[in-house]
C-alpha positions as CSV (number, residue, x, y, z in Angstrom):
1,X,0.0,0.0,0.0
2,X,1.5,3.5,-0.4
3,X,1.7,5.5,2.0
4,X,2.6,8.6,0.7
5,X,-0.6,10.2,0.4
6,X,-1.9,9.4,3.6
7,X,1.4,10.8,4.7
8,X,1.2,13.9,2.7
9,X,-3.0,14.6,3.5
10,X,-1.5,14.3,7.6
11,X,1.2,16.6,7.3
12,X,-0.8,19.0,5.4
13,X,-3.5,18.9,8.4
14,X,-0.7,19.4,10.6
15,X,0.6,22.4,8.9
16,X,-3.0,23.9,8.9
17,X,-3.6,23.3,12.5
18,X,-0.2,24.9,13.8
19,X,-1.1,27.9,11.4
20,X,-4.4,28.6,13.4
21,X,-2.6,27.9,16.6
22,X,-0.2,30.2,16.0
23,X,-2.2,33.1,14.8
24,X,-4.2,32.3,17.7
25,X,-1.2,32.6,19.8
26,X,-0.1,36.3,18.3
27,X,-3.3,37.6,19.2
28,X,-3.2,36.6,22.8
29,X,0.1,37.4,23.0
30,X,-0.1,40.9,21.9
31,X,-3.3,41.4,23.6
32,X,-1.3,40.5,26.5
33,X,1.6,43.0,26.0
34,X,-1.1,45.9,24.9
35,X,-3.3,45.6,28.2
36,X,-1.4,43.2,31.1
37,X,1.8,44.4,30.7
38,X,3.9,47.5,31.7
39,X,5.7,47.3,28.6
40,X,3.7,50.1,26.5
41,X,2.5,53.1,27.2
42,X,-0.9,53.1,29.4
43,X,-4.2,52.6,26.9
44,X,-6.7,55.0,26.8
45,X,-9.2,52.3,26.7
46,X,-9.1,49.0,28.5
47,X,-10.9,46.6,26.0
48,X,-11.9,42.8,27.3
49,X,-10.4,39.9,25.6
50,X,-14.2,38.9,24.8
51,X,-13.7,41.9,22.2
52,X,-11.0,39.9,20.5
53,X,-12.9,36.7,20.7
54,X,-14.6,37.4,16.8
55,X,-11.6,38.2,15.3
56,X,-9.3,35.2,16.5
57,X,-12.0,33.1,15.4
58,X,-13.0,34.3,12.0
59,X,-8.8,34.3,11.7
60,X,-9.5,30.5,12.4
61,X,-11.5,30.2,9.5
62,X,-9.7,32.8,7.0
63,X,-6.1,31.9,7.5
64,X,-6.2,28.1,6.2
65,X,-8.5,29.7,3.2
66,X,-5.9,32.2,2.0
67,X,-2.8,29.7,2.7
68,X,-4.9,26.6,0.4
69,X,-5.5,29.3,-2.3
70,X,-2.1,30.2,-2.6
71,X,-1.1,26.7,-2.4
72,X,0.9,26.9,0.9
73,X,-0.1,23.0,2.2
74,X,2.1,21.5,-0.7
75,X,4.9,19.5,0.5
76,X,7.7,21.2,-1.1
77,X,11.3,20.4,-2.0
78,X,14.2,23.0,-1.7
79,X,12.6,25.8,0.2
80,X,14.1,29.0,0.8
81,X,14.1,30.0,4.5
82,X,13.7,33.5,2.9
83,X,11.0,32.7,0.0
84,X,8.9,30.9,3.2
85,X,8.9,34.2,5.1
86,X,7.9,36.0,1.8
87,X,5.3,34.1,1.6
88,X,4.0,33.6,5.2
89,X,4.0,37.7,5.2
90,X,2.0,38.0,2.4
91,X,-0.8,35.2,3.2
92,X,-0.9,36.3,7.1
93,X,-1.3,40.0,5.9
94,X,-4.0,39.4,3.0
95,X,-5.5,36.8,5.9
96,X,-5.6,39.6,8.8
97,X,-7.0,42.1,6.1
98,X,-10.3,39.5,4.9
99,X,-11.0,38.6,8.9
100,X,-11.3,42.1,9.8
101,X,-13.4,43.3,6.6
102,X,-15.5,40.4,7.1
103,X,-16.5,41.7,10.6
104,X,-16.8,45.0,9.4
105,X,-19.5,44.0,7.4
106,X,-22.0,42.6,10.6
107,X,-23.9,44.4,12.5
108,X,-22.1,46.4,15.6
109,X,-19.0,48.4,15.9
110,X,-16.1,46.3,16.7
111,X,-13.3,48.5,18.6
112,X,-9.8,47.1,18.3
113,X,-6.8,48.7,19.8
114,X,-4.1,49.4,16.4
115,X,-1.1,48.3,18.8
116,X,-2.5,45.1,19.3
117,X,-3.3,44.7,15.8
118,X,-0.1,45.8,14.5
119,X,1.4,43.6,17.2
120,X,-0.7,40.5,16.8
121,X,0.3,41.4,12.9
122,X,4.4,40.9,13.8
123,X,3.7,38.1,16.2
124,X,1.8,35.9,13.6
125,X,4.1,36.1,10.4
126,X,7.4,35.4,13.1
127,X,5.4,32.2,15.0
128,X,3.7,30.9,11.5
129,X,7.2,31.3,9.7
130,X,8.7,29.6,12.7
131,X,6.8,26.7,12.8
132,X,7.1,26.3,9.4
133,X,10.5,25.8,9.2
134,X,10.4,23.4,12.2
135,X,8.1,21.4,9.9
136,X,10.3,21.6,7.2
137,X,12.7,20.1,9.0
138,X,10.5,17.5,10.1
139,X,9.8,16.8,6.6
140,X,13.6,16.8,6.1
141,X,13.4,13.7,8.9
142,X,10.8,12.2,7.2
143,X,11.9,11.7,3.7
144,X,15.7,10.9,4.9
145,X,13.9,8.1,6.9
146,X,12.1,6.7,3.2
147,X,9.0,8.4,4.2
148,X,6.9,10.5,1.4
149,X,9.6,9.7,-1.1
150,X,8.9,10.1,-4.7
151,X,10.3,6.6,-6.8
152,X,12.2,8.1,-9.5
153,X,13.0,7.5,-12.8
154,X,16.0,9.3,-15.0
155,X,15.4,8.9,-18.6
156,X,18.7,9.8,-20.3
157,X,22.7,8.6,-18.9
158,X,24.0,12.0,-20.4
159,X,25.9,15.1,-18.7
160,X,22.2,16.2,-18.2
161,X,21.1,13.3,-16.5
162,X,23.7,13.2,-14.0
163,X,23.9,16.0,-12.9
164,X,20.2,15.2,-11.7
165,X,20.9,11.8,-10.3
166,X,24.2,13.7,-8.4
167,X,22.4,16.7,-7.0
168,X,19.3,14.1,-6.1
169,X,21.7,11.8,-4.2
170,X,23.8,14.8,-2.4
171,X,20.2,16.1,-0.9
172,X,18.2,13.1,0.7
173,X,15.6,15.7,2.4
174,X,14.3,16.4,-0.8
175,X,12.5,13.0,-0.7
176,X,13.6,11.7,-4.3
177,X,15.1,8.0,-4.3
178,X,15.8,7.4,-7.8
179,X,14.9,3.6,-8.5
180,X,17.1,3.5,-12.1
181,X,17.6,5.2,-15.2
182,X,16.6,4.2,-18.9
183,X,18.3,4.8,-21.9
184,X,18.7,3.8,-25.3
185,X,22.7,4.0,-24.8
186,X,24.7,3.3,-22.1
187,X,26.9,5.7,-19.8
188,X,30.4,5.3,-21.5
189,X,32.4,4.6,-18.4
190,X,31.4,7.5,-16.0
191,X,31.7,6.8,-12.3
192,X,29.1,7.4,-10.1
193,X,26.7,4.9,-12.9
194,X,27.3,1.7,-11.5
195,X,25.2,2.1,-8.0
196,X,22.2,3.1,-10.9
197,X,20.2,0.1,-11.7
198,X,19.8,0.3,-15.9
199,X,15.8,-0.5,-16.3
200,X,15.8,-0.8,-20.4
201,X,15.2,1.2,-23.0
202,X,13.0,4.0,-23.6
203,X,10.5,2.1,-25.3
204,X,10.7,-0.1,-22.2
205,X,9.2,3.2,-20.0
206,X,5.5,2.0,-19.3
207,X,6.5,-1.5,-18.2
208,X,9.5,-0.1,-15.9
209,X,7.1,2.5,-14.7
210,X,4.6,0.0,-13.4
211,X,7.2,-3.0,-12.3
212,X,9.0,-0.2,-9.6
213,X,6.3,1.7,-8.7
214,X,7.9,5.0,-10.3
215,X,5.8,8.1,-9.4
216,X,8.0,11.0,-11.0
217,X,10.0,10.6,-14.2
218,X,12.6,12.9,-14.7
219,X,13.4,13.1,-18.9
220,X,17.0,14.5,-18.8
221,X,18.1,13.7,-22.2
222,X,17.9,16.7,-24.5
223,X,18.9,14.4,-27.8
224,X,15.6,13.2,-27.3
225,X,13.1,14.5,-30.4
226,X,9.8,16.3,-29.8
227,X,8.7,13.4,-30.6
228,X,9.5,11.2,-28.7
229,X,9.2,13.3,-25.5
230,X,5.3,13.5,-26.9
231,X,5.7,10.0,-27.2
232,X,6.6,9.4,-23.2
233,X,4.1,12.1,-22.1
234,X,1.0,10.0,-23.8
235,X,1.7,6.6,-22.8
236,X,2.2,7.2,-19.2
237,X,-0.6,8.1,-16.5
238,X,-0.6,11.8,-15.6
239,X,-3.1,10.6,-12.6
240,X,-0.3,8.4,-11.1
241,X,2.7,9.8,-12.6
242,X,4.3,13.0,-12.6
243,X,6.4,14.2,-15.6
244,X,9.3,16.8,-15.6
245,X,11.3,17.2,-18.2
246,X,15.5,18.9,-17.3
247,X,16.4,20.9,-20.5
248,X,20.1,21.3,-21.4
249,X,21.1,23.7,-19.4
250,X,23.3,25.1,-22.5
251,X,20.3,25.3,-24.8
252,X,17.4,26.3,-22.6
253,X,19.4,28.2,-20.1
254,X,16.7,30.5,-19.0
255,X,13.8,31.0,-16.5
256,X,11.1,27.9,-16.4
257,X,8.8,28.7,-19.4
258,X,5.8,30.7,-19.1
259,X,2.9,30.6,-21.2
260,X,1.1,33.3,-22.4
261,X,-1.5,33.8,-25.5
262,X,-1.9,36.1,-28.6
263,X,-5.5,36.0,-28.7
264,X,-5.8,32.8,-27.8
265,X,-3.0,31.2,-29.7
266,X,-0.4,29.6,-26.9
267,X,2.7,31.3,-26.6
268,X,6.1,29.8,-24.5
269,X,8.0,32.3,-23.2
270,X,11.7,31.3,-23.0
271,X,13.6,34.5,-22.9
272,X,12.2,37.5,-21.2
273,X,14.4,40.6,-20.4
274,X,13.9,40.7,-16.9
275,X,16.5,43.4,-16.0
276,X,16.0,46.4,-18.3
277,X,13.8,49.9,-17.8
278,X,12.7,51.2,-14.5
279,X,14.0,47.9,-12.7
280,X,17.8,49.3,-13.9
281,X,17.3,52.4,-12.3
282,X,15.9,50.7,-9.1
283,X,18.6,48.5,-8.3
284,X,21.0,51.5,-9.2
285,X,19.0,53.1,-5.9
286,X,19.7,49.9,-4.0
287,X,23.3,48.9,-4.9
288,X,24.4,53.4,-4.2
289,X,22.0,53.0,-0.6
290,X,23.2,49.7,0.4
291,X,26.6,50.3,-1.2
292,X,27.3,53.7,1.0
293,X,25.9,52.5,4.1
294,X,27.9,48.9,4.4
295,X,31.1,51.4,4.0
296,X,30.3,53.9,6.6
297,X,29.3,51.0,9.2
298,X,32.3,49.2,8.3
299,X,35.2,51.6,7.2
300,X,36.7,50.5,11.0
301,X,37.3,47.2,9.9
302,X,38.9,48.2,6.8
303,X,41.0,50.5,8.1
304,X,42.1,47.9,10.9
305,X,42.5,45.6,8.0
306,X,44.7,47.9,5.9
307,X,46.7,48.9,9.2
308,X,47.2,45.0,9.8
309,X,48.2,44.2,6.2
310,X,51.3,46.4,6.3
311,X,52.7,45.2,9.8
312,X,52.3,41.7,8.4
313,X,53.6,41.7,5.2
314,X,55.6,45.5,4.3
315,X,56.6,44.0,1.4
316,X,53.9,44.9,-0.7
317,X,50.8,47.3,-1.0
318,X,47.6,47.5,1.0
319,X,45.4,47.5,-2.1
320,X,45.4,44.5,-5.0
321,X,43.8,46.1,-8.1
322,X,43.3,43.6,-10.8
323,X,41.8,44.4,-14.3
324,X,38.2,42.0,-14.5
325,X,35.5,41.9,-17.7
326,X,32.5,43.9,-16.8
327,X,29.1,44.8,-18.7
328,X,29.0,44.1,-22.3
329,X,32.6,42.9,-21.9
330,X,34.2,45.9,-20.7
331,X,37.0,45.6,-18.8
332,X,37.6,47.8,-15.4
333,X,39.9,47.7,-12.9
334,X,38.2,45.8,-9.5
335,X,39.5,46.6,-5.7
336,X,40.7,44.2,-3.1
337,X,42.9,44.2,0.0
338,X,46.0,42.2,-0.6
339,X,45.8,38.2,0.6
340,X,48.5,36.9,-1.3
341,X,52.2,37.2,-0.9
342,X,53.3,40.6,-3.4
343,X,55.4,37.9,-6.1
344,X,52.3,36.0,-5.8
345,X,52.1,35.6,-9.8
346,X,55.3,36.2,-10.6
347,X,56.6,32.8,-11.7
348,X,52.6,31.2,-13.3
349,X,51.2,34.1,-14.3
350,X,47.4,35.0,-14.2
351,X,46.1,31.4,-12.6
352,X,42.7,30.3,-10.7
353,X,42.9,31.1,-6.9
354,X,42.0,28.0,-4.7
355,X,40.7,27.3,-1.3
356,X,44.2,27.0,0.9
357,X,46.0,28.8,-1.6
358,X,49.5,28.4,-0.6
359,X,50.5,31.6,-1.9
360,X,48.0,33.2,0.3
361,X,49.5,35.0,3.4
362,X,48.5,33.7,7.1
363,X,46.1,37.4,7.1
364,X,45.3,36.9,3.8
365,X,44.0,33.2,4.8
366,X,42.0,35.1,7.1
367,X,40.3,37.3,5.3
368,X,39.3,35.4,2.2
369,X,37.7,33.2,5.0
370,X,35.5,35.7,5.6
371,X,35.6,37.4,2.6
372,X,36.6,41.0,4.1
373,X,39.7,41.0,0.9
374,X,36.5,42.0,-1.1
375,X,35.0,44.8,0.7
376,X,36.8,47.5,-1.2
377,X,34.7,46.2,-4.1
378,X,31.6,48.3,-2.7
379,X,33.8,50.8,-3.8
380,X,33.2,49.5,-7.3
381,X,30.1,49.4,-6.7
382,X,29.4,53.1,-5.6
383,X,31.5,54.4,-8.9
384,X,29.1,51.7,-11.1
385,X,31.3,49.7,-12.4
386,X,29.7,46.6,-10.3
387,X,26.1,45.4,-8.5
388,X,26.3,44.4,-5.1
389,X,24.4,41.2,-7.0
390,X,25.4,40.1,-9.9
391,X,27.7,37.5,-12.0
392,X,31.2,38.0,-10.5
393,X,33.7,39.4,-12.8
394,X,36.7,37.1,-14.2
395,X,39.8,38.2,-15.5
396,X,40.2,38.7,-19.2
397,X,42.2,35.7,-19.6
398,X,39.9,33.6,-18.0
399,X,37.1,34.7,-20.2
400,X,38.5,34.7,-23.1
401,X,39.5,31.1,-22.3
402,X,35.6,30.4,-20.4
403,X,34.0,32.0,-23.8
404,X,35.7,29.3,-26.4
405,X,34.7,26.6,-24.2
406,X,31.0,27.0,-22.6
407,X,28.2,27.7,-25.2
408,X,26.3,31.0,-24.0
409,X,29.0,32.0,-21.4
410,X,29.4,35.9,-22.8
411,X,25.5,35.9,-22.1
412,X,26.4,36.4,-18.6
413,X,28.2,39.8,-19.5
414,X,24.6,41.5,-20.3
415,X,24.1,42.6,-16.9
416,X,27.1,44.2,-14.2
417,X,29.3,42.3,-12.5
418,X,28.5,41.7,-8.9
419,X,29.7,40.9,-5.2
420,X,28.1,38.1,-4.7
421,X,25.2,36.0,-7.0
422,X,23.4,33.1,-7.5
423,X,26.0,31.1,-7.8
424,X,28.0,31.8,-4.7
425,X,24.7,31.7,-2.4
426,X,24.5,27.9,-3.2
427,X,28.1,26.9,-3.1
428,X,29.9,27.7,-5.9
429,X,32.3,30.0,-4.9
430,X,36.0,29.5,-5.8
431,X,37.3,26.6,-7.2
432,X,34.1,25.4,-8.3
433,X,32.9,24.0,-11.6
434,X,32.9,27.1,-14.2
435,X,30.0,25.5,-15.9
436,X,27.6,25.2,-13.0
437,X,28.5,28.3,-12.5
438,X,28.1,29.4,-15.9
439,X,24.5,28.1,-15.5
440,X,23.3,29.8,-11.9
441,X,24.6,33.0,-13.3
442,X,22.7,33.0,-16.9
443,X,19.7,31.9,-14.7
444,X,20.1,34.7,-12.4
445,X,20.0,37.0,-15.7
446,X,16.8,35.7,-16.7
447,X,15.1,35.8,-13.8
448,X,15.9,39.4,-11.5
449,X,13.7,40.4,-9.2
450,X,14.4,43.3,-6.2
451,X,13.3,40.2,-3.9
452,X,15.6,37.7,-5.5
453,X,18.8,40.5,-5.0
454,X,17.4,41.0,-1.4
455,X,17.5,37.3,-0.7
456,X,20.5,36.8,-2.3
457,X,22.3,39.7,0.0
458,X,20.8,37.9,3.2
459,X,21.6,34.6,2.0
460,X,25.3,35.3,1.6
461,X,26.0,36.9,4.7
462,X,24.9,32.9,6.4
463,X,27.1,31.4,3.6
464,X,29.8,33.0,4.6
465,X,30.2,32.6,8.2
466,X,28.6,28.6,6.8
467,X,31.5,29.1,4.4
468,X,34.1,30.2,7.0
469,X,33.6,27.5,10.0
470,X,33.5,24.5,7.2
């Protein structure tokens, strides 16, 4: 019997229920803190808690509404502590804003205090959000255990296809166990294959499908024709299988298709300038705000950092400027404290920087730890020559080497340069493989948002003190 949906239908009840109990909770709490507590100033008005009675309740009712609609009791995979919050703000805000217009609209004048409203407000998105991460990392439990697993099938033993099976494997909290792969050719010798059961051939897919009890199939083959992908999509079950097909990420590099119409003729939307207009000049007003403010509040550090680069090492300059490939392939000249020993290149010539860099001095070690060697770079940022987000900049040589070699890779040069991007956020800084890389970055181009910069910023200041005590 499969359990999974029983599973799924429980945790789902359990998620609702903690929602109500914790909106329930904020109100209490911050009726508490409005009327029993010394904490604020005096209230004009003391109101009962029977007054708040109506509104916890019709909250009750509202909250798991708005959080169904916006399909918030889905079990999902990879969730961003950040995206969660997003979206526990918005449904605890539109949930707050339908309870009280639906008492507004019965008879009687409900007086509610604004400070415990706003209060209640705070309380609910931080005790939903929370207890939603607890559950995700319940679910996290639950899945490493084998529990509310998706059975998964890889169709394809190409580049494509491994990469899926290795990220799948590398993240059991996900929940996918991938059963096998099919394929009409076999892996030529790649490592990592053998502990992959082969299941047949393509043609094979509705027998393997039903023998292992597959409930996702994963097509990560791009050689595969459109027809044949139609072929696979019409012989299996959409009612018991789910279908999801990984493009190339060299030929459809971009944002997950949308669809659109032109009076009522289906279009796909594959490339969509997401960074262009009004949006430029917005992020301009970010990256200057955020830019000016990170070196006022941290210009003691640096200047610590510069005074403790010349006692350490007086062979060599404070600054390192190196020349790096900006917008449209521009080259400028990109600021950095000195971490590396002044002869550093003298001998190789322009070569990749690696984690433990011997070359690196003890400080230096230090500060690429924590990545201080690039605070100058807000510098760069100020004058406009980089985004605090954004692709980082390589040196010439690099890209002229990274263009010849990775289909698409100059793509990433239609936007600035930044600090920090998509890439680094999950993992790839460094040493890391140029075409993963290659790929977070084009995606990042394709799919800007303010929020998506915003996250990014929070989510590398955790990856690098993650980054630094690894």
């Amino acid at each position: 019997m499969d359990r999974r949906p029983w599973i799924s239908l429980l945790l789902a009840l359990l998620m609702g229920v903690l929602d109500v109990a914790m909106v329930a909770a904020a109100l209490g709490l911050a009726y508490w803190l409005r009327f029993e507590t010394a904490l604020l100033p005096a209230p004009e008005e003391y109101h009962a808690w029977s007054t708040y009675l109506p509104l916890m309740l019709t909250q009750a009712v509202m909250l798991p509404v708005v959080f169904a609609t916006r399909r918030m009791y889905a079990l999902r995979r990879n969730t961003s502590r950040l995206d969660e919050l997003l979206q526990v703000f918005i449904a605890v805000s539109l949930g707050m804003l339908l309870a009280l217009g639906l008492l507004a609209l019965f008879p009687g004048d409900p007086s509610f205090s604004r400070a415990v409203l706003a209060i209640a407000w705070l309380l609910a998105v931080a005790l939903v959000w929370s207890s939603r991460l607890l559950q995700l990392w319940l679910h996290g439990i639950l899945r490493r255990a084998g529990l509310a697993n998706e059975r998964v099938l890889l169709v394809g033993s190409g580049p494509v296809a491994r990469a899926v099976m290795e990220k799948m494997h590398t993240m059991p909290t996900w929940g996918y166990r991938v059963v096998g792969y099919i394929a009409d050719g076999r892996p030529s010798g790649d490592a990592g294959w053998e502990t992959l059961a082969a299941l047949g051939d393509v043609a094979d897919i509705e027998d393997v499908v039903r023998r292992h009890g597959i409930t996702e199939v994963i097509i990560a083959e791009p050689a595969l024709s459109h027809g044949q992908l139609f072929d696979i999509v019409r012989r299996l079950d959409p009612r018991t299988v789910s279908i999801k097909v990984f493009p190339d990420v060299f030929q459809l590099i971009a944002s997950p298709a949308s669809i659109s119409d032109l009076h009522g003729l289906p279009l796909v939307s594959v490339h969509d300038a997401a960074l262009r207009g009004w949006r430029l000049a917005v992020k301009r007003v970010v990256d200057v705000s955020v830019g000016a403010a990170v070196l006022v509040l941290l210009s003691p550090l640096m200047l610590l950092m510069a005074l403790l680069i010349k006692l350490t090492s007086p062979g060599g300059p404070v600054f390192y400027v190196q020349e790096r490939v900006g917008l449209d392939g521009r080259p400028f000249w990109v600021l950095k404290f000195r971490s590396m020993r002044p002869d550093a290149e003298a001998t190789t010539g322009p070569v990749w920087a690696s984690r433990g860099d011997p070359r690196a001095t003890p400080l230096g070690r230090f500060m690429r730890r924590f990545s201080i060697d690039e605070l100058q770079q807000f510098v760069n940022v100020l004058v406009g020559d980089m985004s605090i987000v954004g692709p980082r900049p390589e040196r010439p040589q690099f890209v002229e080497q990274f263009s010849q070699r990775i289909p698409n890779y100059l793509q990433r040069h239609r936007e600035k340069v930044g600090l920090t991007g998509w890439a680094q956020v999950n993992g790839l800084r460094g040493d890391t493989s140029i075409e993963e890389r290659t790929a977070y970055d084009l995606w990042y181009v394709e799919n800007w948002t303010l929020w998506l910069d915003f996250k990014i910023m929070l989510r590398t200041i955790f990856a690098i003190f993650k980054h630094s005590n690894g």
